[in-house]
matplotlib code that plots the C-alpha trace (Angstrom):
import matplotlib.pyplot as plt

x = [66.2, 68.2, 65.7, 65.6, 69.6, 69.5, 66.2, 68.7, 71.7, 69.7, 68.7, 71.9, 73.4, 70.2, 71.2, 74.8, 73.9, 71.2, 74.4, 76.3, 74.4, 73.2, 77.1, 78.4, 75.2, 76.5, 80.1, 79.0, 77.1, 79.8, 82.3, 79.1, 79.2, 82.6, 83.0, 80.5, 82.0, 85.3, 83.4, 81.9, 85.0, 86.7, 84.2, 84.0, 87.5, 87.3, 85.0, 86.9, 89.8, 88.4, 86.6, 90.3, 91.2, 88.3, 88.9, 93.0, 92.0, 89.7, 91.9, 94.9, 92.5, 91.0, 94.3, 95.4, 93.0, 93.7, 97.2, 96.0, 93.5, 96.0, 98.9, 96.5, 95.1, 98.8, 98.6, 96.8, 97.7, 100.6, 102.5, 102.8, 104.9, 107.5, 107.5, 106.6, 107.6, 105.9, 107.4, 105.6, 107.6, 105.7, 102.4, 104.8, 103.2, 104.8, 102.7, 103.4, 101.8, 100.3, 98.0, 95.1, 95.4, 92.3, 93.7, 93.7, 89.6, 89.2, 92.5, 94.5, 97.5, 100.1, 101.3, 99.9, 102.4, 104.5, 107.2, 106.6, 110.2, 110.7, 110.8, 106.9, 105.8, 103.0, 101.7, 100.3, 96.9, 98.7, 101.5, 103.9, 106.1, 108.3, 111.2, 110.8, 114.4, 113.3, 110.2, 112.6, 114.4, 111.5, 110.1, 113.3, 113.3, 110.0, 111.0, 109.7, 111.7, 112.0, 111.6, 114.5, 113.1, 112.4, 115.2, 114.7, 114.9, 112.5, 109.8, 107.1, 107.4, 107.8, 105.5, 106.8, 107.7, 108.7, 106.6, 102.6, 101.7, 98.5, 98.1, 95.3, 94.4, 92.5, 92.2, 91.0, 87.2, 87.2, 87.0, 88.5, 91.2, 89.9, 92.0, 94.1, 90.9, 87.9, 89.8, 91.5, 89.6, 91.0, 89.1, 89.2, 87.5, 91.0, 92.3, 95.2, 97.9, 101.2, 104.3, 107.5, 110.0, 113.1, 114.9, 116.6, 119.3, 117.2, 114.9, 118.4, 119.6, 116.4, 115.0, 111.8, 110.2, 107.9, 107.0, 104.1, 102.7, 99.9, 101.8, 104.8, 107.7, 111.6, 112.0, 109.1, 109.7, 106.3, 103.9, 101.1, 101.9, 98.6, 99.7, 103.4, 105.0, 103.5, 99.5, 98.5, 100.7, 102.5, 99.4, 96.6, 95.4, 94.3, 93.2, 93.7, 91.7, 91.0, 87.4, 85.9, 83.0, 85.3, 88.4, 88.3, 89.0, 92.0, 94.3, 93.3, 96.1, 96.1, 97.8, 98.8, 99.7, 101.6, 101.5, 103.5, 101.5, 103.2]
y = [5.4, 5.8, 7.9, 9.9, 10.1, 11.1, 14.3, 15.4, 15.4, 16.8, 19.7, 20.8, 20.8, 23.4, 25.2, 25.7, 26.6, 28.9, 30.9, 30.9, 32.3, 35.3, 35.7, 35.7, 38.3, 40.4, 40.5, 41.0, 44.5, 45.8, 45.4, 47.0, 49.6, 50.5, 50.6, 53.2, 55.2, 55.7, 57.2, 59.4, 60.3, 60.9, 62.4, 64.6, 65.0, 65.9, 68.3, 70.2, 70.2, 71.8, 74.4, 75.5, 75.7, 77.5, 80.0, 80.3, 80.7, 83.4, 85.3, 85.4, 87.0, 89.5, 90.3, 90.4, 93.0, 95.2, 95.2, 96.4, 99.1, 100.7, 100.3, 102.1, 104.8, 106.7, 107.0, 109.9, 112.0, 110.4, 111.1, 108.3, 107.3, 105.8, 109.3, 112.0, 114.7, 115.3, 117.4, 118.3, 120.8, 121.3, 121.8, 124.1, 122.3, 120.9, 118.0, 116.8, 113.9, 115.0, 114.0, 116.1, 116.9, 117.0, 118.9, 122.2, 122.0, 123.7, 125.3, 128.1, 127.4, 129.7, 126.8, 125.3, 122.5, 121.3, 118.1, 115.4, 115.2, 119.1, 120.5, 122.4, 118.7, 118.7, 122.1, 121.9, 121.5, 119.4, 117.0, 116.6, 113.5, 116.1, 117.7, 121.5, 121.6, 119.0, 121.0, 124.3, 122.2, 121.6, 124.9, 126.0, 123.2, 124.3, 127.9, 129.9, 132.4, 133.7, 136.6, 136.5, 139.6, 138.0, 138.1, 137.0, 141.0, 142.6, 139.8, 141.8, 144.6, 142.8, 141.2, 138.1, 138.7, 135.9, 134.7, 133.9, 130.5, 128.9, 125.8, 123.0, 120.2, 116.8, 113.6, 110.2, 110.5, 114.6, 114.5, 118.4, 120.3, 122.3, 125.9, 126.6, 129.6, 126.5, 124.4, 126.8, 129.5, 132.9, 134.3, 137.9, 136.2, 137.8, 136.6, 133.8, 134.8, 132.8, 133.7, 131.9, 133.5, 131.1, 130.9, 127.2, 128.8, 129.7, 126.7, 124.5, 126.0, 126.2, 122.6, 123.9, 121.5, 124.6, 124.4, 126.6, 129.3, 131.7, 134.7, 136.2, 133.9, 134.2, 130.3, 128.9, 128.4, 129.4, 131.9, 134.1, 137.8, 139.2, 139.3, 140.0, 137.6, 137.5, 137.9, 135.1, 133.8, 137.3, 140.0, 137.9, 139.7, 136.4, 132.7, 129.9, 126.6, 124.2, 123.7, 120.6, 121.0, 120.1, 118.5, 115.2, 113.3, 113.7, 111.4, 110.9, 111.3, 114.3, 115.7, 119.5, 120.6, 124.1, 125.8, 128.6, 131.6, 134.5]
z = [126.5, 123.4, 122.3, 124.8, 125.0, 121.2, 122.0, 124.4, 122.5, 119.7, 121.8, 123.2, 119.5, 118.9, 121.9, 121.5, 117.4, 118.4, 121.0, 118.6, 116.1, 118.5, 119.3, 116.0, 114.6, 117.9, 116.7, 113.3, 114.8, 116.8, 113.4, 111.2, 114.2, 114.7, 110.8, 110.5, 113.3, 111.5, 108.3, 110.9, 112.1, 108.9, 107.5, 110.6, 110.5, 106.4, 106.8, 110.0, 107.8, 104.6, 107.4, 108.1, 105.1, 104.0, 107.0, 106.3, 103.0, 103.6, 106.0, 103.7, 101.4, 103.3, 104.7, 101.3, 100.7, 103.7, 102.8, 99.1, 100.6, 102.8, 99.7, 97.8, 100.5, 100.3, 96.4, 95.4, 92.0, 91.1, 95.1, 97.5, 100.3, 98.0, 95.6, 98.0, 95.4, 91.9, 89.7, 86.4, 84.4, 81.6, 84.1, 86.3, 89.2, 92.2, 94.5, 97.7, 99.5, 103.2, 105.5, 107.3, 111.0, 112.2, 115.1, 113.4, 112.3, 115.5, 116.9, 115.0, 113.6, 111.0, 109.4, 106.4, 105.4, 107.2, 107.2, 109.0, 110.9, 110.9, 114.4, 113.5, 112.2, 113.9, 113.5, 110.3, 108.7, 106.2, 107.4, 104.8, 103.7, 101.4, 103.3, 102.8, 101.2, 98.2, 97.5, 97.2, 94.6, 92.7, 92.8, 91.6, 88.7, 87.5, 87.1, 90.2, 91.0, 95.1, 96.7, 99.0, 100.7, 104.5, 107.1, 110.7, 111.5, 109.4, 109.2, 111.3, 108.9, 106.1, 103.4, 101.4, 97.7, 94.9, 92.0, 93.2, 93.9, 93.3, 96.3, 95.7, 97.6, 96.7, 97.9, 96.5, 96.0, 96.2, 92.7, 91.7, 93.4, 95.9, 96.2, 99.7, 100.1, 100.0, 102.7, 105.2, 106.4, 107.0, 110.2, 108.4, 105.2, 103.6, 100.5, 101.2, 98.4, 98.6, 97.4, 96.8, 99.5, 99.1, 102.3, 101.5, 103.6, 106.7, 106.0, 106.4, 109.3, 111.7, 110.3, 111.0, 107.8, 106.9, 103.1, 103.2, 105.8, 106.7, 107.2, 105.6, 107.0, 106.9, 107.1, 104.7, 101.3, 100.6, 102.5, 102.7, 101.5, 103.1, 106.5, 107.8, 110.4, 114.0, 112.8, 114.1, 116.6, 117.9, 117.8, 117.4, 114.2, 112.5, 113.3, 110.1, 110.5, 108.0, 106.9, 108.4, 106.1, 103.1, 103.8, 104.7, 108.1, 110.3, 109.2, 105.2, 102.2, 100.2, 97.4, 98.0, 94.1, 93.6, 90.9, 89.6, 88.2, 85.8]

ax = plt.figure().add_subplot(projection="3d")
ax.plot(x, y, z, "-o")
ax.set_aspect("equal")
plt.show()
């Protein structure tokens, strides 16, 4: 009897060893478990947060660049938003920053340059970010002397005199200066010959912002001598468009350079 007392006692105390055992190896899973499921997490979590980083990083860079691309797409031959206006003395050339307006590849227009904020700002082949009262300044400060010839009464009779004017244009990646008869086309194939006409006083007053145009002009500082006012707009003698084959798209910086010729 005692025994059988001491079997049974025996094989409770195996029992309750052997429960134990499988509970404590249980516990000892879920803690081995849970454990590993934090690395997870933080490793999860590591790895989303050096994405992030990686991504802000990258946009700050690439906006970086944009920012530098556009900075640079103003800047062409020394002119930029900040300096609109080049004056080289010794050169005797006068450069102005513009933009093309694509507009005029296919419509006629009179105007070649144009400011921006003049009243004809958007009429030009070339939009200009020089007022057309600074660029008589500097025509003046490199020597050119005007015509002074055109009044608002005899401009239909009358061709524009002052000292000649050669106008280029480039832009970055044209590579050369390309003269005003390669990028706007004359619909007569006639010779476009600019002349310095003055008119700061006229120019002032009407606030038209014309530096350069395609006939002789009263208000312009600079225009065409081959055809008197009114050819194109008036009797219809002549059309001007700029050559699409050339210049570049609407929109694009360019540097218009005058230079005075004697």
């Amino acid at each position: 009897m005692k025994t059988k007392k001491t079997l049974v006692a025996a094989l409770l105390c195996a029992t309750m060893v052997f429960t134990v055992g499988c509970g404590g190896q249980s516990n000892a899973n879920k803690t081995s478990s849970a454990a590993a499921s934090a690395k997870a997490s933080s490793t999860t979590a590591s790895t989303t947060a050096s994405t992030t980083a990686s991504s802000k990083a990258s946009s700050t860079t690439s906006a970086a660049k944009s920012t530098a691309s556009n900075a640079a797409a103003d800047k062409v031959d020394g002119v930029s938003l900040a300096n609109p206006i080049k004056i080289d003395k010794e050169a005797k050339t006068v450069t102005v920053l513009c933009t093309v307006n694509g507009q005029y590849f296919t419509q006629p227009t009179r105007h070649a340059s144009v400011f921006k904020d003049g009243s004809n700002g958007t009429k030009s082949i070339f939009t200009a970010y020089g007022t057309a009262l600074d660029f008589y300044d500097a025509l003046i400060a490199i020597g050119a002397k005007e015509g002074g010839n055109m009044t608002v009464d005899n401009k239909e009779t009358t061709h524009v005199e002052g000292d000649p004017i050669k106008c280029e244009v480039t832009w970055n990646g044209a590579g050369k200066y390309y003269d005003y008869n390669e990028v706007i086309i004359d619909s007569n194939k006639k010779p476009i010959e600019m002349r310095f006409g003055g008119n700061r006083k006229t120019a002032e007053a009407k606030n038209t912002g014309c530096l350069s145009c395609l006939d002789s002009c009263p208000v312009g500082i600079v225009s065409n001598t081959t055809y008197t006012y009114g050819a194109v707009e008036t009797r219809g003698e002549v059309g001007f468009t700029g050559n699409a084959d050339i210049l570049p798209e609407d929109g694009t910086y360019v540097a218009v350079k005058y230079t005075l010729e004697k």
